[in-house]
N, C-alpha and C positions, 0 to 999 in steps of 0.2 A: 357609407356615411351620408348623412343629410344635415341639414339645414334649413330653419323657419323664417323665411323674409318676405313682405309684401311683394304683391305683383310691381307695384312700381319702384321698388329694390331690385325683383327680378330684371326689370326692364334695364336698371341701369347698368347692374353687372354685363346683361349681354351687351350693352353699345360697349360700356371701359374692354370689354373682352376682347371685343372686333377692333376696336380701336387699340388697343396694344399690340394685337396678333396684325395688324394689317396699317398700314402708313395711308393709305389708301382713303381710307373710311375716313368720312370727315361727318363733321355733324353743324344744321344750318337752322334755326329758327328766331323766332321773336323771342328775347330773353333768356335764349339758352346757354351765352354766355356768363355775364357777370352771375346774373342771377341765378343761375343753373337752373330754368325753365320754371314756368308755372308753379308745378305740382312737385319741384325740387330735386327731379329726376338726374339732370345733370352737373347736380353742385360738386366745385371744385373741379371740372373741368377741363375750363378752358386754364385754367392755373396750371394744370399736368401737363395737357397736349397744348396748349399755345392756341391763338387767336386765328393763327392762319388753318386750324384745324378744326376747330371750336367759335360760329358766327353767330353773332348778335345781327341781326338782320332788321332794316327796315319794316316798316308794314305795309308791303307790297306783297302780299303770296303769289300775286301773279309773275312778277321779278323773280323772287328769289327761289321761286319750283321753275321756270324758265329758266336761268343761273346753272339748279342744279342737272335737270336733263344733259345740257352742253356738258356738264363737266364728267358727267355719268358718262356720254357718247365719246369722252376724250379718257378713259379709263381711273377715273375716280367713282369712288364708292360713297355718295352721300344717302347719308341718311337726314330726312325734313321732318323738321314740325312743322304741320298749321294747329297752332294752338285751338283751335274746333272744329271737326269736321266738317261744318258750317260754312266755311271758308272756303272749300272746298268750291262755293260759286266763282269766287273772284280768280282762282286757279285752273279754271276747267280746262282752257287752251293748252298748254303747257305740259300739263298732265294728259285727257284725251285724246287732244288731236295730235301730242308730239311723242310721250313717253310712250305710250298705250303702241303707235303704229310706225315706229322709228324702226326697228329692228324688221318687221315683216316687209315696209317700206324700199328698204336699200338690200332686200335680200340677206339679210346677214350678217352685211355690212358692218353694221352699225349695231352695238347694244345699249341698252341706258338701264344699267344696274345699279337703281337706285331704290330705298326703301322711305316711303310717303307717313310718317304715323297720324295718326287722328285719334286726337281725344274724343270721345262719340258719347251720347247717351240724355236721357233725362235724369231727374230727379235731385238734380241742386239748385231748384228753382234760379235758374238762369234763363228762361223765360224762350220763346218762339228762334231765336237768332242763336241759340249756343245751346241748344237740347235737342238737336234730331239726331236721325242713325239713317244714314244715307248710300249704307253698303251696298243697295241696289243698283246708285247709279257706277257704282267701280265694277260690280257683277256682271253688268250688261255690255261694259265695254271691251272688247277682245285686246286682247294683250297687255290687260292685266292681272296680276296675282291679287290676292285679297286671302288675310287670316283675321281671325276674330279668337284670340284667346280667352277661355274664362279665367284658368287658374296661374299661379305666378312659375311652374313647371312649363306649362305650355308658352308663357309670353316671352320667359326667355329662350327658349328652345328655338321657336318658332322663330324668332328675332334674328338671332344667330342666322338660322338658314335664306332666312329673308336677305341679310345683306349679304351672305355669299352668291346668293343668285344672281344671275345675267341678266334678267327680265324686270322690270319695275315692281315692288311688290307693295298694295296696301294696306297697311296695319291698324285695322281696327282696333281701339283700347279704351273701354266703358271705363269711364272718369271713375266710379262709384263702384268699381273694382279694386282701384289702385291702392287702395289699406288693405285691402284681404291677403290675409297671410296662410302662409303651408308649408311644409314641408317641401324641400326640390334636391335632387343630387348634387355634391360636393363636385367639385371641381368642371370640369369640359364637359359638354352634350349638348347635342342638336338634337331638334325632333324636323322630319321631313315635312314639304308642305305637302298636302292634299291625303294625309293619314286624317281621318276620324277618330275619333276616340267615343267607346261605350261605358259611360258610366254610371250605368246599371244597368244589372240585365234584366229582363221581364219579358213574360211567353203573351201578355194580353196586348197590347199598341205601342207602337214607338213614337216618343218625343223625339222629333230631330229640331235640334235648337242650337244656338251658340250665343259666346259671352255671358252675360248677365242673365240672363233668361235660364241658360243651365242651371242655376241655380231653386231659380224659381220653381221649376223642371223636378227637382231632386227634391225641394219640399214640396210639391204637389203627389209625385209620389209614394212618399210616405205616408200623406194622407190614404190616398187609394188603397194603399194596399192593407190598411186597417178596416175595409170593404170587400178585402179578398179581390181585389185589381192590380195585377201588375204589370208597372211600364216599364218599359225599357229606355233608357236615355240616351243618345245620339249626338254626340257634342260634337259637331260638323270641324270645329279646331280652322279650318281650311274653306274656303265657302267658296274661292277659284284658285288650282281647278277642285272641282268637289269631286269626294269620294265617295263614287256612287255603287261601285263593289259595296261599300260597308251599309250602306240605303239597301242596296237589293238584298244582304243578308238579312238586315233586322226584317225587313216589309215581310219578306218570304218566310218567316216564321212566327211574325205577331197577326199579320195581316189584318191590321187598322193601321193608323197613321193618323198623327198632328202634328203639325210643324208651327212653331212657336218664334216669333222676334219680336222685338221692341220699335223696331218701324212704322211706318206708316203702313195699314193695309194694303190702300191702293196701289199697287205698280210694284208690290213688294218683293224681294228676293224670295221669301217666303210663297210667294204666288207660283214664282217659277218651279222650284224644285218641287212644290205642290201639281201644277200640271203635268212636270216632266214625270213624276210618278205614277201618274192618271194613265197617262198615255202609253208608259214604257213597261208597267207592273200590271195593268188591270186588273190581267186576270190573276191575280197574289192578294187582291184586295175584297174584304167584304163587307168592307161598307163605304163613301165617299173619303177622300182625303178633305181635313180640314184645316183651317189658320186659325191660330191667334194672334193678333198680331196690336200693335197702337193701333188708338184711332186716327180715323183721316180729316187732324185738325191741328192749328197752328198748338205746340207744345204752351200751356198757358203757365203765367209766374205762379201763380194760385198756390202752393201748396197742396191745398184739398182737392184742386182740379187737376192738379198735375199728374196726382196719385194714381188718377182714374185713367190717365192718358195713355200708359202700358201695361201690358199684362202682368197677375200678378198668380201666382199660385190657385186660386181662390177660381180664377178665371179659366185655367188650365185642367182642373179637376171634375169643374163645369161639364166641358168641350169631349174630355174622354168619354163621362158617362153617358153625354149624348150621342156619341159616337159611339160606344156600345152599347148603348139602350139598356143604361141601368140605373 
C-alpha cells in the first residue's frame, strides 16, 4: 500500500513518528511551536507532545544548537531548525567545533545524536542571505553526517535514520521541494544513510547529483536521449558518508561523468567528489570529469537573475554533449 504526500508531509510524518516511538526526541527551532514552523511542518505539535518537547526558541542559533549538543551528549535526541541554512554562520561553533569532534574527542565517551535540518536552496527570491546551499561546508567537516533528499520517500526515510543515529546528522531540505508530491509506503520504513539511489539507468555518462537538481538531471535526460544519449542518474540521497561503491559502479560502465549541484562552484562539494573520481577512477574515464554547478556570486533578489544563478536542465544537456563531443 502507498500513499501521495508532499515531501514536507513526508518530513513531518517521520519527526510525529520518532517522536511517538521515542520520549527522547525532542524538536527545537524559531516558531516551531505555536506556529508549527515556517513552511508548517510541525503544526499541531507542541499541542500533542507539550512545550517541554516542542521549543519556540529565541533568535539565537548560536544558543539554541549550543543547548541542543549538551542535551544530545546527556542522551536526548534533538532534532533543530535553523530556519535557513544561511544561519548556519551564526551556529558554526556549536555545531563544528563541538558536535562534529565531541564523540572522536572523549574517545567515545561522549555522543551527540542530534539531527541539524536546513531549509537550503534558491529560487524564492529571498535574495543573497536565505538562497545558498552550503552543504560543502558540513562535507568538509569530519564527523558529520549530511543527506540531501530529493523525493518525499527518501526525506522521510532518511529522517527517520538520521535521528536514530549516534552521530550529528545534517539534513539538507530544498525549500522548492517541500510541495512535491509521490507516492511513499504506508506505514514504518527507514532508508539507511550512505545508499545512493539510480534513477535511471543509462550506458552513455552518469549525472551524480542530489536534491533539486535530480530533478533537473531527469529532465535533461529526456531531452538527450531524443539524441540517442543516454544518462544514467545518480541521486547521492547521502553526500556523507558517500556512496562511492555505487560512483564506481555507474563510472566503470558509462565512463564519462557530470556531477551536478546548486552551490556555488567554487569550494564546491561537487569539486570534491569530482577530483576524488579523477584521481581514484582515471583510468574508468574517457574524457575529463565535469561540474555544473551555480555561479560564484552573491544569489541575487532579481528573479530573472536569480534564474540564471543555478543550473537548469538546459545547462546540463549543454555539459553532456560537450563531454561527449556531440
Amino acid at each position: 500500500m502507498s500513499k501521495k504526500i508532499s515531501i514536507s508531509k513526508a518530513i513531518g510524518e517521520a519527526l510525529h513518528e520518532e517522536m511517538t516511538r521515542d520520549e527522547k526526541v525532542i524538536i527545537l527551532g524559531e516558531d516551531m511551536g505555536k506556529m508549527g514552523n515556517v513552511f508548517g511542518i510541525t503544526v499541531g505539535f507542541q499541542e500533542e507532545f507539550g512545550a517541554h518537547r516542542v521549543y519556540d526558541t529565541p533568535i539565537s542559533e548560536s544558543g539554541f544548537c549550543g543547548m541542543a549538543v549538551g542535551a544530545a551528549m546527556r542522551g536526548i535526541r534533538p532534532v533543530v531548525e535553523l530556519m535557513y541554512d544561511d544561519f548556519i554562520t551564526v551556529a558554526a561553533d556549536p555545531i563544528l567545533n563541538q558536535a562534529a569532534k565531541m564523540r572522536y574527542m572523549t574517545g567515545g565517551q561522549a555522543t551527540v545524536p542530534m539531527v541539524l535540518r536546513l531549509p537550503m536552496g534558491a529560487g524564492r527570491r529571498n535574495a543573497g542571505q536565505h538562497s545558498q546551499c552550503l552543504e560543502n561546508i558540513f562535507c568538509h567537516t569530519p564527523g558529520l553526517k549530511v543527506i540531501a533528499p530529493s523525493s518525499a520517500k527518501d526525506a522521510k526515510g532518511l529522517l527517520k535514520s538520521a535521528i536514530r543515529d549516534d552521530d550529528p546528522v545534517i539534513c539538507m531540505e530544498h525549500k522548492l521541494l517541500y510541495a512535491k508530491k509521490e507516492e511513499i509506503p504506508e506505514g514504518e520504513y527507514t532508508i539507511p544513510l550512505g545508499v545512493a539511489d539510480v534513477k535511471r539507468e543509462g550506458s552513455d555518462i552518469t549525472i551524480i547529483t542530489w536534491s533539486r537538481e535530480v530533478y533537473f538531471a531527469l529532465e535533461a535526460a529526456e531531452e538527450l536521449q531524443k539524441e540517442g544519449i543516454f544518462a544514467e542518474i545518480l541521486d547521492l540521497r547521502t553526500l556523507v558518508p558517500l556512496d562511492w561503491d555505487a560512483i564506481v559502479k555507474s563510472v566503470s560502465k558509462t565512463h564519462h561523468v557530470l556531477v551536478v549541484s546548486e552551490e556555488a562552484k567554487r569550494g564546491s562539494y561537487a569539486g570534491e567528489i569530482s577530483a576524488q573520481i579523477a584521481e581514484d577512477l582515471f583510468d574508468e574515464l574517457d574524457a575529463p570529469v565535469e561540474r555544473v554547478c551555480g555561479l560564484n556570486i552573491v544569489s541575487p533578489f532579481s528573479p530573472t537573475l536569480e534564474d540564471q544563478n543555478f543550473p537548469h536542465p538546459k545547462d546540463i544537456v549543454r555539459a553532456v554533449k560537450r563531454i561527449l563531443n556531440r
